[in-house]
PANU-49543 format. One record per residue: chain; residue in three letters; x, y, z of N, C-alpha, C in turn. Coordinates in steps of 0.05 Angstrom, whole numbers. Example, Ala and Ser with C-alpha at 12.3 -4.5 7.8 and 13.67 -1.06 7.14 Angstrom:
REM PANU-49543
NODE seti torba     nX     nY     nZ    caX    caY    caZ     cX     cY     cZ
NODE    A   ALA    264   -114    156    246    -90    156    264    -66    156
NODE    A   SER    257    -45    142    273    -21    143    258      1    157
END
This chain:
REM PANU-49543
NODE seti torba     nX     nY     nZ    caX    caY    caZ     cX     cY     cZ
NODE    A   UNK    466    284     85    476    256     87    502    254     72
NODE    A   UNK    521    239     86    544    239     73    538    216     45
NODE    A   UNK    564    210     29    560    199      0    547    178      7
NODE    A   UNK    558    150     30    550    124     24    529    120     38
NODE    A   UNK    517    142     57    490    147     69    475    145     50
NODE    A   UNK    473    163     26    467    177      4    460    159    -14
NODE    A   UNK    477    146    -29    481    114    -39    456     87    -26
NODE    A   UNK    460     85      9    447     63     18    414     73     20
NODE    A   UNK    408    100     26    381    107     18    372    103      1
NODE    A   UNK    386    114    -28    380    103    -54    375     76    -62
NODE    A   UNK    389     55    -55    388     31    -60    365     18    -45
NODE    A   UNK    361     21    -17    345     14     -1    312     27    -18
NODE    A   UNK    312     55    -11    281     68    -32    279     49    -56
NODE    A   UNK    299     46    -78    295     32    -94    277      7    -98
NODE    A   UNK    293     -3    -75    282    -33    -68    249    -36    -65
NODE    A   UNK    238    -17    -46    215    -12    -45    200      9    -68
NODE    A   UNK    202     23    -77    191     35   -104    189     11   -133
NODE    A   UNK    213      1   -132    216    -20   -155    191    -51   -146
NODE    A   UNK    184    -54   -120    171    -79   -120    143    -68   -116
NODE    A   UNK    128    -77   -146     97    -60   -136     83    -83   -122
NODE    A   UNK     84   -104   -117     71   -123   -104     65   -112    -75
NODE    A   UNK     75    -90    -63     79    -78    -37     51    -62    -39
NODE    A   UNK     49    -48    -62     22    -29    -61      8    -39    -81
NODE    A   UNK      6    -61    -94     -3    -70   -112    -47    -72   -110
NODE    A   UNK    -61    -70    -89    -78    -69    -82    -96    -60    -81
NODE    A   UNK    -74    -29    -79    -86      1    -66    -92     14    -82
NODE    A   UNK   -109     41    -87   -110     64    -96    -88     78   -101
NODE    A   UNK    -88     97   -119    -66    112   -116    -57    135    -90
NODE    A   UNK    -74    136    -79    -74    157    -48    -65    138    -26
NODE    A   UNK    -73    110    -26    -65     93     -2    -43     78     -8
NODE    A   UNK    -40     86    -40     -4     66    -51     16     91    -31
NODE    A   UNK     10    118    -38     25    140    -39     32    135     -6
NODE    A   UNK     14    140      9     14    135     34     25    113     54
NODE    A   UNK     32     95     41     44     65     45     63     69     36
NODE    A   UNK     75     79     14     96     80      0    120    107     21
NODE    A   UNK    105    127     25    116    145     47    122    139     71
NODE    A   UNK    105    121     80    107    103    110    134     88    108
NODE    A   UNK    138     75     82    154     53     82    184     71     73
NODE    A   UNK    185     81     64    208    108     54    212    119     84
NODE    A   UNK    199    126     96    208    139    127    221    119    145
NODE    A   UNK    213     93    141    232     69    158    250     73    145
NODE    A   UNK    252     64    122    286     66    103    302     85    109
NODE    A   UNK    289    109    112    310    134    115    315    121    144
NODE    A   UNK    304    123    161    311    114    196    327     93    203
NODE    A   UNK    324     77    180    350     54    180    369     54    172
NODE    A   UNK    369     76    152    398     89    137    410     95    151
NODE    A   UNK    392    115    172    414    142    185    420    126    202
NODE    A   UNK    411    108    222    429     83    239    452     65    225
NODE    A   UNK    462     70    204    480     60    194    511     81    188
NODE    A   UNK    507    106    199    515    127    192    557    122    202
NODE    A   UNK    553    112    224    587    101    223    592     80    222
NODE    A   UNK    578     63    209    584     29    201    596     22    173
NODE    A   UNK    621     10    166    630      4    134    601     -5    126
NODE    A   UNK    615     -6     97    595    -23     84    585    -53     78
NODE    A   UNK    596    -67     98    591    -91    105    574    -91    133
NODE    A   UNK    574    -82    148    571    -84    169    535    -68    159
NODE    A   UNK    542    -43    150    516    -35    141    497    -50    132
NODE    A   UNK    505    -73    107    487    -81     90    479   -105    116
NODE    A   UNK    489   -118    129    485   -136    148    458   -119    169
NODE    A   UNK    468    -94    171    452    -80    195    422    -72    171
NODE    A   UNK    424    -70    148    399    -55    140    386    -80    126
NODE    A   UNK    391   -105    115    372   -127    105    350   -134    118
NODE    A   UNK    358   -144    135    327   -156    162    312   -132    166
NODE    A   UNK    324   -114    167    302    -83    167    293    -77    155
NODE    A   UNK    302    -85    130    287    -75    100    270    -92    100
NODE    A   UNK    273   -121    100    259   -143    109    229   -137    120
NODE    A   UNK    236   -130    141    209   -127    162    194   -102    146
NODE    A   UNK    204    -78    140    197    -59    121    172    -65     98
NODE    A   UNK    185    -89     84    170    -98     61    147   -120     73
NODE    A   UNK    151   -136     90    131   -148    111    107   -131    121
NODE    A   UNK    118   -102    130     98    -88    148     79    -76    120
NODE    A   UNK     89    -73    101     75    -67     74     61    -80     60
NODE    A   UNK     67   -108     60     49   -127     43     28   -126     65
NODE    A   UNK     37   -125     97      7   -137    119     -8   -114    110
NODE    A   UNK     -3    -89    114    -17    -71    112    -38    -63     78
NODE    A   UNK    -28    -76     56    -34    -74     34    -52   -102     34
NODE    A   UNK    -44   -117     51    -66   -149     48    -97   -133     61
NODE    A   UNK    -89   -115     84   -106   -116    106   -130    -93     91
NODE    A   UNK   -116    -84     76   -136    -57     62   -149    -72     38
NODE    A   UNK   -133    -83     21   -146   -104     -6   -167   -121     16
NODE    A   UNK   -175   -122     33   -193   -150     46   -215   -121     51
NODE    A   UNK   -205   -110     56   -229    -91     72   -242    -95    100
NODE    A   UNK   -209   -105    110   -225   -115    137   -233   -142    142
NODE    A   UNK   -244   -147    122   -273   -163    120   -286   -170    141
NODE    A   UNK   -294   -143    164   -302   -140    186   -304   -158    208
NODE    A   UNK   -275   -189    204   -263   -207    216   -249   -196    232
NODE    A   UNK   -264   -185    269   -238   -174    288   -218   -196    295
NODE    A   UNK   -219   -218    288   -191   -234    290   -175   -233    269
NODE    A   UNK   -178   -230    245   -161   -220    221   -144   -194    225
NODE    A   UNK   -161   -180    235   -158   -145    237   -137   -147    259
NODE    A   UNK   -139   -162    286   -117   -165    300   -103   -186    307
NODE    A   UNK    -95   -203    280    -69   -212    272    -60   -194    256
NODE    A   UNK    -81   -182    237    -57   -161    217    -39   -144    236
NODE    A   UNK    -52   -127    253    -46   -105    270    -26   -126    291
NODE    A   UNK    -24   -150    293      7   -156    313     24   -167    289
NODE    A   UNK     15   -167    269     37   -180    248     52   -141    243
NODE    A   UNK     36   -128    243     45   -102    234     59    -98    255
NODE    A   UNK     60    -97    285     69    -88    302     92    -97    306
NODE    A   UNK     91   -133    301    114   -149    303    145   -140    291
NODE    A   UNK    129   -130    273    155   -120    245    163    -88    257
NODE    A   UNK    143    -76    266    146    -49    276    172    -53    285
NODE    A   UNK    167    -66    312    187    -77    330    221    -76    322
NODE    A   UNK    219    -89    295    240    -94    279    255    -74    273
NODE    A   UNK    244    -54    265    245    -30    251    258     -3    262
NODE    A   UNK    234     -5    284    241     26    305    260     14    321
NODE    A   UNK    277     44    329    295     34    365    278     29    375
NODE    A   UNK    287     22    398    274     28    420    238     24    427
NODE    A   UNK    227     14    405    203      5    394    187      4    425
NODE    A   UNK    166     23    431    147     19    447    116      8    428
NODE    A   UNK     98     -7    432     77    -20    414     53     -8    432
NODE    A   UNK     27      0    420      8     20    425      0     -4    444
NODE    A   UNK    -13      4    469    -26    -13    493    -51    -21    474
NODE    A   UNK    -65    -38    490    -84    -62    483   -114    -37    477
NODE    A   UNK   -117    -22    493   -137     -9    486   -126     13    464
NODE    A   UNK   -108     27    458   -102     45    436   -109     21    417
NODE    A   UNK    -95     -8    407   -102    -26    385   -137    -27    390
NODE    A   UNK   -144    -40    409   -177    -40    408   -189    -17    396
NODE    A   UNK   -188      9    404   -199     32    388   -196     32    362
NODE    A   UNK   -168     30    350   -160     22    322   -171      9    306
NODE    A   UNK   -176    -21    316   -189    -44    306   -221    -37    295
NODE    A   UNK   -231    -18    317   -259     -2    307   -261     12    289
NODE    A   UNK   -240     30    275   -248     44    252   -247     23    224
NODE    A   UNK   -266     49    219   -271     32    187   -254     44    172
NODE    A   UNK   -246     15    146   -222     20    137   -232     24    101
NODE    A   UNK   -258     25    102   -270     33     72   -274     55     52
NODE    A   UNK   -284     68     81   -279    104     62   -255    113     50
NODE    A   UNK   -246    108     65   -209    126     60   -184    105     69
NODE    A   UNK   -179     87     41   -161     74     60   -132     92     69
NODE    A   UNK   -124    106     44   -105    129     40   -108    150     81
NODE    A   UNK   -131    151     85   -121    169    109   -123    143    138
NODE    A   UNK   -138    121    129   -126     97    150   -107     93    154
NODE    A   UNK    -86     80    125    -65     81    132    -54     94    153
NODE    A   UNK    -50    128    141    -39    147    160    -49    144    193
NODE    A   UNK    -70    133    199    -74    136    220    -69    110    237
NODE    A   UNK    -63     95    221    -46     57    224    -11     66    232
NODE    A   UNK     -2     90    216     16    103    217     26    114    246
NODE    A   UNK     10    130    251     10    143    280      2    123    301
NODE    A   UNK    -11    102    289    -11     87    325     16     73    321
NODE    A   UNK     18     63    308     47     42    298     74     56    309
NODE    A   UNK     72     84    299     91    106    298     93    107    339
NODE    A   UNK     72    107    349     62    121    383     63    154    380
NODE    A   UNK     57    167    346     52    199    347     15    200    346
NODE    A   UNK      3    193    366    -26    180    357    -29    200    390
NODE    A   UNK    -59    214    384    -56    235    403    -83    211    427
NODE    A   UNK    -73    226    460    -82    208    471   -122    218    462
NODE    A   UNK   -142    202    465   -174    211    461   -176    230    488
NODE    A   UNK   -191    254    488   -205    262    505   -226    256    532
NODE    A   UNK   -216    255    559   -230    228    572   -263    252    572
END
């Protein structure tokens, strides 16, 4: 990464490492995991800033960071509740998460209605640390298709 690449990562990670209210909830395995999730958008919004001054950058990376720290509190609300095995909670979190996805990614494709329905079925108690990850991959669309 060149210097002010280098610089806007920094500042941007900052932002999110310095506010614990983001993982404030979690375990230390599902902070880590949220915290990596949220560090991989930042880097992806950095490197889209890669021939923009630095005005134009800070304009292009706020609302992204924005949605960033949004998709983190939903996700950190949605694991502190445990669900609370409310499928209408579970999918507003999961379109409030998506909404922001949206924000975030290019080109943003959002997992079809039955990839979210499958989703909505796992339990989020055992492990929230490998839910996440797997809130990750559908969010992400690196979520492998089920076996018919």
């Amino acid at each position: 990464m060149t210097e002010p690449l280098t610089e806007r990562m920094n500042l941007a990670a900052e932002s999110l490492l310095d506010n614990e209210a983001l993982t404030a909830q979690l375990d230390e395995p599902a902070a880590n995991a949220l915290l990596d999730w949220g560090l991989a958008c930042v880097k992806l919004i950095v490197q889209e800033t890669a021939n923009l001054d630095e005005e134009a950058a800070e304009t292009f990376i706020a609302p992204k960071l924005r949605a960033v720290r949004l998709l983190m509190r939903s996700v950190n609300q949605w694991v502190a509740t445990g669900g609370d095995g409310d499928d209408r909670a579970g999918e507003s979190s999961l379109n409030e998460i998506l909404e922001q996805a949206a924000k975030i990614y290019p080109n943003y494709q959002p997992p079809n209605k039955a990839q979210q329905q499958a989703f909505l079925k796992q339990s989020l108690l055992e492990e929230p640390s490998e839910w996440i990850l797997n809130l990750r991959r559908l969010v992400e669309g690196s979520h492998e298709e089920a076996p018919s």
